[in-house]
TORKEGU-494003 format. One record per residue (C-alpha): residue number from 0; residue in three letters; x negated, y negated, z. Coordinates in Angstrom, 2 decimals, always signed. Layout:
@num = NUM, residu = ALA, u = X, v = Y, w = Z .
...
***
This chain:
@num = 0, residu = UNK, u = +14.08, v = +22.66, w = +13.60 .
@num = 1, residu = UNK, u = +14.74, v = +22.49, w = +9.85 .
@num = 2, residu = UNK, u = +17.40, v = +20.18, w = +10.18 .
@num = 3, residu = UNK, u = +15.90, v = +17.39, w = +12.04 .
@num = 4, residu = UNK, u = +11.92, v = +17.99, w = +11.33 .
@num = 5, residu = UNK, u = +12.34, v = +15.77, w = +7.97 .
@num = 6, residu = UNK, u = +13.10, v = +12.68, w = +10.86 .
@num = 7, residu = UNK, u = +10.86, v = +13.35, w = +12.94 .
@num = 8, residu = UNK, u = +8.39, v = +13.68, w = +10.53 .
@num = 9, residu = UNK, u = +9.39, v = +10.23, w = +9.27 .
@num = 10, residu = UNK, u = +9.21, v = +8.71, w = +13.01 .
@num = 11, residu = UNK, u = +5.89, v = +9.78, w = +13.10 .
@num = 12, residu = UNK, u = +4.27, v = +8.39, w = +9.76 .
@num = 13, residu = UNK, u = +6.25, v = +4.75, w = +11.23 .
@num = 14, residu = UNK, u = +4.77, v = +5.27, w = +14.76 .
@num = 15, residu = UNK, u = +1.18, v = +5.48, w = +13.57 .
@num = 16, residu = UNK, u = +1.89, v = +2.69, w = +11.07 .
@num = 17, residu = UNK, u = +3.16, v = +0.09, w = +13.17 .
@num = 18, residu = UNK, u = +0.68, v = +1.30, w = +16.45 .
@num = 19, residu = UNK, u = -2.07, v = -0.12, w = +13.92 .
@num = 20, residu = UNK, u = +0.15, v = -2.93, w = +12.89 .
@num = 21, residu = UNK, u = -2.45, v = -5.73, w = +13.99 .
@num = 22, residu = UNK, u = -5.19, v = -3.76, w = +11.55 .
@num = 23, residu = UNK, u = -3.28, v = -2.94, w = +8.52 .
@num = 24, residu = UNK, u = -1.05, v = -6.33, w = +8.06 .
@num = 25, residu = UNK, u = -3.97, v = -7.53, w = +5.99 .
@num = 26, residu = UNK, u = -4.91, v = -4.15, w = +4.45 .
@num = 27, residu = UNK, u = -4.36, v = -3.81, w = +0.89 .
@num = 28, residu = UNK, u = -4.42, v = +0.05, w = +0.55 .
@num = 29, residu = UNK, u = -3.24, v = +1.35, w = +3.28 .
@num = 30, residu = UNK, u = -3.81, v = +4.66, w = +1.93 .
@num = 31, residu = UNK, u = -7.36, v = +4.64, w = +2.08 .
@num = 32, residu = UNK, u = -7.42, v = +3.71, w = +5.68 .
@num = 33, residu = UNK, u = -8.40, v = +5.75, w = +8.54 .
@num = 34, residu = UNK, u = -5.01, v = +5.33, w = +10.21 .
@num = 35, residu = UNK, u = -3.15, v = +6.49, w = +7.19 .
@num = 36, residu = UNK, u = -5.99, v = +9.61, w = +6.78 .
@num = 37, residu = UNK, u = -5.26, v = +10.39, w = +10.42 .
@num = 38, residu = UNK, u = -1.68, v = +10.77, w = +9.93 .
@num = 39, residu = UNK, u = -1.74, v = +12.50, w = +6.85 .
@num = 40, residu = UNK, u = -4.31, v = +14.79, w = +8.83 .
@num = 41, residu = UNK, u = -2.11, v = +15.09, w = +11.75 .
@num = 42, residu = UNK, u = +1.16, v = +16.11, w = +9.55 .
@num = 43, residu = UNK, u = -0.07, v = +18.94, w = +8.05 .
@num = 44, residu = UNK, u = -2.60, v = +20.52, w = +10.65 .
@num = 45, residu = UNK, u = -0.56, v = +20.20, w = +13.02 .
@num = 46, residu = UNK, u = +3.08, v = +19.38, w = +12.83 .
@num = 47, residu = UNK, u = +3.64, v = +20.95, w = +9.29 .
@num = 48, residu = UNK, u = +2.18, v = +24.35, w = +10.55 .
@num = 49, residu = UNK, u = +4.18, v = +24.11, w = +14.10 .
@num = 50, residu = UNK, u = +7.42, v = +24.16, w = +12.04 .
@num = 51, residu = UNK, u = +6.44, v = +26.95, w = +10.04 .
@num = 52, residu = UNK, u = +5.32, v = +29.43, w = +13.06 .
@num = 53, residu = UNK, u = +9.15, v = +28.65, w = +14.76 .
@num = 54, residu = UNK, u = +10.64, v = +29.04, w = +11.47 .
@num = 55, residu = UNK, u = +8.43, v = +32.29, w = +10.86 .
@num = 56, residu = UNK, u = +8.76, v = +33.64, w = +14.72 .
@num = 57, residu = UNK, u = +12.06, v = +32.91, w = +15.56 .
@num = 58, residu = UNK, u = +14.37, v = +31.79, w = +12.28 .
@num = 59, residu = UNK, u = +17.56, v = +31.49, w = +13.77 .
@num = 60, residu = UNK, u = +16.77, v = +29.25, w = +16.58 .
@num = 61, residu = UNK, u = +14.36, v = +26.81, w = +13.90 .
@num = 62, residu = UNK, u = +17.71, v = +26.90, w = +11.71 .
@num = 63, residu = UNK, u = +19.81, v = +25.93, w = +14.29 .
@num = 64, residu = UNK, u = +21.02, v = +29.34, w = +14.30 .
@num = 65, residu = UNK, u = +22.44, v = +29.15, w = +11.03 .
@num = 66, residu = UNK, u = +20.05, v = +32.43, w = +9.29 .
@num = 67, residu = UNK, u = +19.75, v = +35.06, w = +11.31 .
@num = 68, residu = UNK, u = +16.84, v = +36.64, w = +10.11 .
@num = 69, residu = UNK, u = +14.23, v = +36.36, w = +7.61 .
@num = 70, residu = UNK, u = +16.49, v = +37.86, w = +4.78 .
@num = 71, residu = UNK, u = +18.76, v = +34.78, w = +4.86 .
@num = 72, residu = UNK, u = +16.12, v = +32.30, w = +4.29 .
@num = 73, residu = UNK, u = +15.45, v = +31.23, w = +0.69 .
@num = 74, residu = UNK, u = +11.97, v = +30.99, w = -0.91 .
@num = 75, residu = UNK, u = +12.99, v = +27.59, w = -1.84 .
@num = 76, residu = UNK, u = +13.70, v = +26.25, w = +1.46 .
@num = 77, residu = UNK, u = +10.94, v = +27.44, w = +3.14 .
@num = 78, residu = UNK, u = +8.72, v = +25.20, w = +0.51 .
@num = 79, residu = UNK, u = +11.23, v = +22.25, w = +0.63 .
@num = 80, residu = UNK, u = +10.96, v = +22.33, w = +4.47 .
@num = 81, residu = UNK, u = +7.27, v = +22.60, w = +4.95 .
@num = 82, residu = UNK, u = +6.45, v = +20.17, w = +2.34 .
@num = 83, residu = UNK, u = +9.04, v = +17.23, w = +3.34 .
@num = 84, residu = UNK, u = +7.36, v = +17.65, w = +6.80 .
@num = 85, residu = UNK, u = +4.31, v = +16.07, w = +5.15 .
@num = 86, residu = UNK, u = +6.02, v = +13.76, w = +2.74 .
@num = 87, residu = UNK, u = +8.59, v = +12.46, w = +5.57 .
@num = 88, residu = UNK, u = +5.65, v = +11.15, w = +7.11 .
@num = 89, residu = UNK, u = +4.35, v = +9.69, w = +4.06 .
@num = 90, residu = UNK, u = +7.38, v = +7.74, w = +3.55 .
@num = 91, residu = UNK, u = +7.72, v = +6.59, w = +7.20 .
@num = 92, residu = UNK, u = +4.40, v = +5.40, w = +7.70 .
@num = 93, residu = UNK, u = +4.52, v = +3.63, w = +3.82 .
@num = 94, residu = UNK, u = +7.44, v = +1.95, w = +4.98 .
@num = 95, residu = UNK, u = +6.28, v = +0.70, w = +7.91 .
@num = 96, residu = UNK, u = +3.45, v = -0.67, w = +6.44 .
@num = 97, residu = UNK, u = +5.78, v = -2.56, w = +4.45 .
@num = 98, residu = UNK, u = +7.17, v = -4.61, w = +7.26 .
@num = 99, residu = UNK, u = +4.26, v = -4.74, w = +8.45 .
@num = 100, residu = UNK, u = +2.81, v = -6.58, w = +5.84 .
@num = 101, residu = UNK, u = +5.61, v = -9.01, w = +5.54 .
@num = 102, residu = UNK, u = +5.22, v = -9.95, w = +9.56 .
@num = 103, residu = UNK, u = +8.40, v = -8.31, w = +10.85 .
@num = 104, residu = UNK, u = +6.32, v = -5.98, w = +13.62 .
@num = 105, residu = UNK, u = +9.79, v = -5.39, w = +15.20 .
@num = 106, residu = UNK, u = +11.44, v = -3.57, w = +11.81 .
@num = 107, residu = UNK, u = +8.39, v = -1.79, w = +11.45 .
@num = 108, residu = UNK, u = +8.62, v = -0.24, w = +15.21 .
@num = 109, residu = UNK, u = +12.80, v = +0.24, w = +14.53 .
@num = 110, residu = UNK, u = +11.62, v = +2.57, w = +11.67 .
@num = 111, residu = UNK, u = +10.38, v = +5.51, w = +14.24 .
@num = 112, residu = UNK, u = +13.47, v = +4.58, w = +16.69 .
@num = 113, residu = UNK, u = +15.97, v = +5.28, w = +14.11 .
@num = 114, residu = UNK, u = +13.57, v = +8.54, w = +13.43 .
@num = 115, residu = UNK, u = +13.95, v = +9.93, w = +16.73 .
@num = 116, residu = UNK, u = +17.70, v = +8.92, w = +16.96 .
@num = 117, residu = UNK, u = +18.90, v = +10.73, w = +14.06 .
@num = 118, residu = UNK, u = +16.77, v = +13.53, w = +15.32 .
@num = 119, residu = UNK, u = +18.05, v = +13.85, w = +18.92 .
@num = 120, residu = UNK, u = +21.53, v = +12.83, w = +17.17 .
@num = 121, residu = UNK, u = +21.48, v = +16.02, w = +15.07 .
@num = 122, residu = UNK, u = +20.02, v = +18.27, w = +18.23 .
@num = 123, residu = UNK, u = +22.28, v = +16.86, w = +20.63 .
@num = 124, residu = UNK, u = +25.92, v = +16.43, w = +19.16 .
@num = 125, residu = UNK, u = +24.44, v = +18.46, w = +15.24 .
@num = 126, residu = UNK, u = +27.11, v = +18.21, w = +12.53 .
@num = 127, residu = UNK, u = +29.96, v = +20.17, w = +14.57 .
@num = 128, residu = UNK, u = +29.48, v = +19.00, w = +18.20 .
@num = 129, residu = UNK, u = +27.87, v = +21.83, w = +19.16 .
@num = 130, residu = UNK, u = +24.20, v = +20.81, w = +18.73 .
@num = 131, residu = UNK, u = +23.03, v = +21.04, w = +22.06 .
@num = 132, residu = UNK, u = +24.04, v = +24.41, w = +22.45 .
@num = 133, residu = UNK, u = +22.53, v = +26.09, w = +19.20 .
@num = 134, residu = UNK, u = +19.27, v = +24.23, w = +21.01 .
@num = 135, residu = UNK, u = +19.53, v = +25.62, w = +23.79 .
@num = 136, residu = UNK, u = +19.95, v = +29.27, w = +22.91 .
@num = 137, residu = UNK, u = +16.92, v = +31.67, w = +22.27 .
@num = 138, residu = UNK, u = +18.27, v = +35.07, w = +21.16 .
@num = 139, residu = UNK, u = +14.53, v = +36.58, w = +21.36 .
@num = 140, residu = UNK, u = +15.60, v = +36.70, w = +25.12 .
@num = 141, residu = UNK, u = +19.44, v = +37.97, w = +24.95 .
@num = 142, residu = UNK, u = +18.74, v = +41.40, w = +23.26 .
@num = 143, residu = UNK, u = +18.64, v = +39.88, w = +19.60 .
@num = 144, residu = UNK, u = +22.71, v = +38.74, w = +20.10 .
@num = 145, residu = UNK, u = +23.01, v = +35.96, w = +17.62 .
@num = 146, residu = UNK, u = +24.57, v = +32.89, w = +18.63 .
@num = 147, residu = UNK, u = +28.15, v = +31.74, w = +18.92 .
@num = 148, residu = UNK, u = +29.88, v = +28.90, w = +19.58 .
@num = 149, residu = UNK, u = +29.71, v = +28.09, w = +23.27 .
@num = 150, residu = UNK, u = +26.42, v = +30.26, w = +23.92 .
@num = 151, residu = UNK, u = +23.74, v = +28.66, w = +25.51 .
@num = 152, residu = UNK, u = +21.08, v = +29.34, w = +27.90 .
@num = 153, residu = UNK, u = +21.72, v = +26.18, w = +30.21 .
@num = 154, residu = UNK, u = +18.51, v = +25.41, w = +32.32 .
@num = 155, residu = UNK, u = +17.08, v = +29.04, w = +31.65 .
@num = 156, residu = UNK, u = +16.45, v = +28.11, w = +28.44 .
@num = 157, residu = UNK, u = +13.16, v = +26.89, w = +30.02 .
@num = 158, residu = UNK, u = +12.10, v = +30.36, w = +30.37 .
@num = 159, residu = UNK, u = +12.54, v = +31.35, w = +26.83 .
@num = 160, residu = UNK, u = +10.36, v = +32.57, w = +24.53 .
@num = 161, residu = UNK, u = +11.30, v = +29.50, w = +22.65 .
@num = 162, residu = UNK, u = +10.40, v = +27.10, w = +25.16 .
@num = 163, residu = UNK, u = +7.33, v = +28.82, w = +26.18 .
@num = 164, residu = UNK, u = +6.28, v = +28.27, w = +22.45 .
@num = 165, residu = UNK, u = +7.21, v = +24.89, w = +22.15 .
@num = 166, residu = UNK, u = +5.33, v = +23.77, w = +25.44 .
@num = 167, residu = UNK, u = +2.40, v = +25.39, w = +24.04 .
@num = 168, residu = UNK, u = +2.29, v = +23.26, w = +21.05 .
@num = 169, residu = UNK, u = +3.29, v = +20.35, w = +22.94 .
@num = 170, residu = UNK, u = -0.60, v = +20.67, w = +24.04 .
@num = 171, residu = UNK, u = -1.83, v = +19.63, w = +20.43 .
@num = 172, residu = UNK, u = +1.14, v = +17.44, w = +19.29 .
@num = 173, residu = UNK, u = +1.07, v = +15.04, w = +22.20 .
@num = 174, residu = UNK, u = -2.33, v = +14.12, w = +22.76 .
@num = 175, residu = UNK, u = -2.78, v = +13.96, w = +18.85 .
@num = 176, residu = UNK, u = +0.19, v = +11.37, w = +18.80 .
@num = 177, residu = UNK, u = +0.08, v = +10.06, w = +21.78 .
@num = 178, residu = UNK, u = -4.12, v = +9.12, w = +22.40 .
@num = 179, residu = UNK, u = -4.63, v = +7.10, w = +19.01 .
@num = 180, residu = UNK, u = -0.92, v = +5.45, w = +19.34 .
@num = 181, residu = UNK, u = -2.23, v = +3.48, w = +22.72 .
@num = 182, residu = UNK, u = -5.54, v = +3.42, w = +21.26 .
@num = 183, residu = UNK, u = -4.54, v = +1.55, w = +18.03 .
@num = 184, residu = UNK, u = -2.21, v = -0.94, w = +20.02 .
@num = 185, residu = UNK, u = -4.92, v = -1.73, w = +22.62 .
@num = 186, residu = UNK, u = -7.76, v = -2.25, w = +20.21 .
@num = 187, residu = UNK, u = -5.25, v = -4.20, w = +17.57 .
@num = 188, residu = UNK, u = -4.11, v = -6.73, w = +21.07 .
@num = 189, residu = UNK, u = -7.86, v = -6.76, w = +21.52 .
@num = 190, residu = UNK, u = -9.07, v = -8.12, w = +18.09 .
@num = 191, residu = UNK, u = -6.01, v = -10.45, w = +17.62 .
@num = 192, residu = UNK, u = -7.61, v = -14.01, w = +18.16 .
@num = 193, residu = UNK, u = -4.16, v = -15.40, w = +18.15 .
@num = 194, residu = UNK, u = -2.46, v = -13.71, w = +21.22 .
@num = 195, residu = UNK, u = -2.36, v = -15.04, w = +24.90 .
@num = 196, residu = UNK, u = -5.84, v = -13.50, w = +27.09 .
@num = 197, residu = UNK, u = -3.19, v = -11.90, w = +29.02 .
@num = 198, residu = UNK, u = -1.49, v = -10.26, w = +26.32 .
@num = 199, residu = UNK, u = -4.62, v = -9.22, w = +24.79 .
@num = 200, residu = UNK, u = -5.54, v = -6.92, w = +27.51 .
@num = 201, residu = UNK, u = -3.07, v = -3.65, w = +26.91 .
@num = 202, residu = UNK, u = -2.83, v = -1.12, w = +29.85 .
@num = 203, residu = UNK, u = -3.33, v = +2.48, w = +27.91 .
@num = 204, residu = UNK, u = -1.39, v = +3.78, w = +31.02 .
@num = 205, residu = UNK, u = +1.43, v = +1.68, w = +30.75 .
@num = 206, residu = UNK, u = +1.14, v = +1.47, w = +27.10 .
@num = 207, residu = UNK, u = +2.07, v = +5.11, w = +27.11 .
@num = 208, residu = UNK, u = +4.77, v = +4.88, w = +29.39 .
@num = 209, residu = UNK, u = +6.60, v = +2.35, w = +27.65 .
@num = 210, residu = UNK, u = +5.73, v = +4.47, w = +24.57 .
@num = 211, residu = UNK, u = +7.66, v = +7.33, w = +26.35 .
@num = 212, residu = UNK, u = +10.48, v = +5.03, w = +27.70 .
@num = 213, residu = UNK, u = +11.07, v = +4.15, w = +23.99 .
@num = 214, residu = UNK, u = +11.74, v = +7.69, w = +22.66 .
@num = 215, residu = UNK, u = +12.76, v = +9.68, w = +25.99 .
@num = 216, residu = UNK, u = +15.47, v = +6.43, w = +27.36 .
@num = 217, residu = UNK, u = +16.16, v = +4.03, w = +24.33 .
@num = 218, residu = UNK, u = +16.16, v = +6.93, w = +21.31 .
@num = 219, residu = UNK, u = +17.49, v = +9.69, w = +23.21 .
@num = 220, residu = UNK, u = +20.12, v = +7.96, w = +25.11 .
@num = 221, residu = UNK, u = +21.27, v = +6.11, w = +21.96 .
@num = 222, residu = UNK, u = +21.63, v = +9.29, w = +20.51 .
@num = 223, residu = UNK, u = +23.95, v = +10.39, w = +23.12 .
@num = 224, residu = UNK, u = +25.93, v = +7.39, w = +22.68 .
@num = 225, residu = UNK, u = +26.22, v = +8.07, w = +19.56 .
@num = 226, residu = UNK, u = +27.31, v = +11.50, w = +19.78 .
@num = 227, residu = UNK, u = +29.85, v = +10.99, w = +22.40 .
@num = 228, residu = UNK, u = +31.41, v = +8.04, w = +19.87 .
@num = 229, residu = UNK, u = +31.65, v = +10.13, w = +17.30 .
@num = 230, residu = UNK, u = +33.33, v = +12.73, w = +19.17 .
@num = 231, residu = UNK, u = +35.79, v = +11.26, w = +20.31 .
@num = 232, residu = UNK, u = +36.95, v = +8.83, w = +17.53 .
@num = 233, residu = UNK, u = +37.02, v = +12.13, w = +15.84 .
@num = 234, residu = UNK, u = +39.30, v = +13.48, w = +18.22 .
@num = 235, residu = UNK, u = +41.62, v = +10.85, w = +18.02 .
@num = 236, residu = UNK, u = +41.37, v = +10.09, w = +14.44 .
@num = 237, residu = UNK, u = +41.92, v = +14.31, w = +14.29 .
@num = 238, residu = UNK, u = +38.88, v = +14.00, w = +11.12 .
@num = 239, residu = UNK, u = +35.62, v = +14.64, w = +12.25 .
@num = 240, residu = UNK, u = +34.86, v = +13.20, w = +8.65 .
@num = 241, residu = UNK, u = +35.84, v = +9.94, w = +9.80 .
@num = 242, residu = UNK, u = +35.02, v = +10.40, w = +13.50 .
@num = 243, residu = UNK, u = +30.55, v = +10.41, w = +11.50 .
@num = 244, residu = UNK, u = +31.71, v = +7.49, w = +10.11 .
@num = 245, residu = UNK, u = +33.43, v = +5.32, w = +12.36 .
@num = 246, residu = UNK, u = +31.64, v = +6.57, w = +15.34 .
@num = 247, residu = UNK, u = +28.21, v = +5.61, w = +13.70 .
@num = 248, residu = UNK, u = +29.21, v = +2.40, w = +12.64 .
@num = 249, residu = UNK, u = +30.64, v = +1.12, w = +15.52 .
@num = 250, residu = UNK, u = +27.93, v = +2.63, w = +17.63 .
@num = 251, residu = UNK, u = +25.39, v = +0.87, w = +15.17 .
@num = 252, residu = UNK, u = +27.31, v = -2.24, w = +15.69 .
@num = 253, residu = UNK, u = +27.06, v = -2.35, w = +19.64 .
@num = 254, residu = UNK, u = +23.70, v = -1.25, w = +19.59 .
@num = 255, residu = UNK, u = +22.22, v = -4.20, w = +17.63 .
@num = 256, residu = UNK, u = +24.39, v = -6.53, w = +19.85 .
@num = 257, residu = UNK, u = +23.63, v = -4.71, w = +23.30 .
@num = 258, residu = UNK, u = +20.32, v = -3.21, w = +22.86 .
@num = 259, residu = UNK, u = +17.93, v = -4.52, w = +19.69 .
@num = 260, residu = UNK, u = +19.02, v = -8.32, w = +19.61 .
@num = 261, residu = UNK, u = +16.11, v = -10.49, w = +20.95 .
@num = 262, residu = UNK, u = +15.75, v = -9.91, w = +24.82 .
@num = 263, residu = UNK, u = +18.07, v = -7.05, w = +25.16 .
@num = 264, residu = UNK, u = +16.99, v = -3.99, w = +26.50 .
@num = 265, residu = UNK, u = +15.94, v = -1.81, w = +23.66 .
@num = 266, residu = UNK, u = +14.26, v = -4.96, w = +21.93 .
@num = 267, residu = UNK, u = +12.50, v = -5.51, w = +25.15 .
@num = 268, residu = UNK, u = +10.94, v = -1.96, w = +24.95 .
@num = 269, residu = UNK, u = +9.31, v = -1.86, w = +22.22 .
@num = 270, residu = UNK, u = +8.29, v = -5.57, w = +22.41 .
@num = 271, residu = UNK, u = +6.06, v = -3.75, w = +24.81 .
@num = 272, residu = UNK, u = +4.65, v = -1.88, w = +22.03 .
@num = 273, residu = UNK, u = +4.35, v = -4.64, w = +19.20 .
@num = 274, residu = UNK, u = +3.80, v = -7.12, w = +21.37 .
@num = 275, residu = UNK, u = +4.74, v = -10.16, w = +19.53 .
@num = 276, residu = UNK, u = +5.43, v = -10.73, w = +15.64 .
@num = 277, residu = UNK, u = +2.47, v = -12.54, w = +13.72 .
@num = 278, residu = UNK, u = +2.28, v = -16.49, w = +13.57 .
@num = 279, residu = UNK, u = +4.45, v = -17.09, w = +10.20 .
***
């Protein structure tokens, strides 16, 4: 979707980036490595072009069913949006690399967290509340009928064109993230003389399920959080202006204390990923 490709395009520069975190901290151009070619080759062969088929096929549900047909798309956005989903990635893997580089392994792996949680933020709870239902409404399947508020498609949404499309790319985008993401972070544990034997022996399967628990629990569910505090402190506050605001920062605020401080939860899962920071 339009409006949240640009952070998931940034989540998945920073999860490539900090998966090779072991092999780039003492890389000095990052952007001649292979990790950095393989993202850049991954971006726009295969998630650049995925956004423009859904934006091309079906426009209103890739717009979160803002245009309603080809006509209401500008020329200008439809360069702006396939372009940033190359240059998102860019900036999220650059920045990763950054933290990497100064030791902080942990800041580099929050970088594709906060990717995916703005980007199920903006699908689940959007800019009006209504998010998950402009997601979950394909009107390729309801006789063209454009969307409304409080249309959706509810579970049969998994029989829409849509979904069928979606599950069909799913075939290139998550082997192509998800087989050099366990590969980098088993082969980085490997070659790192200064981690535990035990440590240096990664599980890929359970590499890739804590790799999953990380996007599809901690990201996701934050997100939810999120949404739900901003809904209602908007509600009583009677501003959804201020309910963003408030409900993000106070959100943010419990999150670092309940889930991302040392030994919470959400620090805990992706410890799984980066293992442990570099010896100062």
């Amino acid at each position: 979707m339009v409006q949240v490709d640009v952070f998931w395009a940034y989540a998945l520069g920073s999860t490539f980036a900090s998966a090779a975190a072991r092999q780039l901290k003492e890389e000095d151009k990052p952007f001649t490595s292979k990790y950095f070619v393989y993202n850049l080759l991954f971006l726009s062969c295969i998630f650049a072009p995925s956004g423009i088929y859904l934006l091309w096929n079906f426009p209103d549900w890739e717009t979160m069913q803002v245009a309603r047909s080809h006509l209401d798309l500008q020329a200008w956005l439809v360069v702006i949006f396939s372009v940033t989903n190359i240059t998102q990635g860019i900036l999220g893997f650059w920045i990763s690399y950054k933290f990497i580089r100064m030791g902080k392994f942990f800041a580099a792996h929050m970088q594709w967290f906060l990717g995916y949680f703005f980007m199920f933020f903006i699908l689940l709870h959007g800019w009006d509340g209504l998010g998950w239902q402009r997601f979950l409404y394909d009107s390729s399947v309801n006789n063209g009928a454009h969307w409304a508020p409080g249309m959706h498609m509810g579970l049969g949404f998994l029989t829409s064109n849509v979904c069928y499309t979606l599950l069909g790319m799913g075939l290139f985008v998550v082997p192509g993230l998800g087989i050099p993401v366990i590969r980098w972070i088993a082969q980085g544990a490997a070659l790192d003389a200064t981690l535990p034997k035990e440590k240096s022996r990664q599980n890929p399967l359970m590499l890739g399920v804590w790799l999953l628990t990380a996007i599809f629990a901690v990201s996701l569910l934050s997100a939810g959080g999120a949404g739900l505090a901003v809904h209602y402190i908007g509600k009583l506050l009677g501003s959804q202006g201020l309910g963003f605001i408030i409900g993000l920062a106070a959100f943010g605020a419990a999150a670092y204390f309940l889930l991302f401080k040392p030994q919470m939860p959400g620090y805990r899962v992706l410890q799984q990923l980066f293992i442990e920071e570099p010896a100062a």
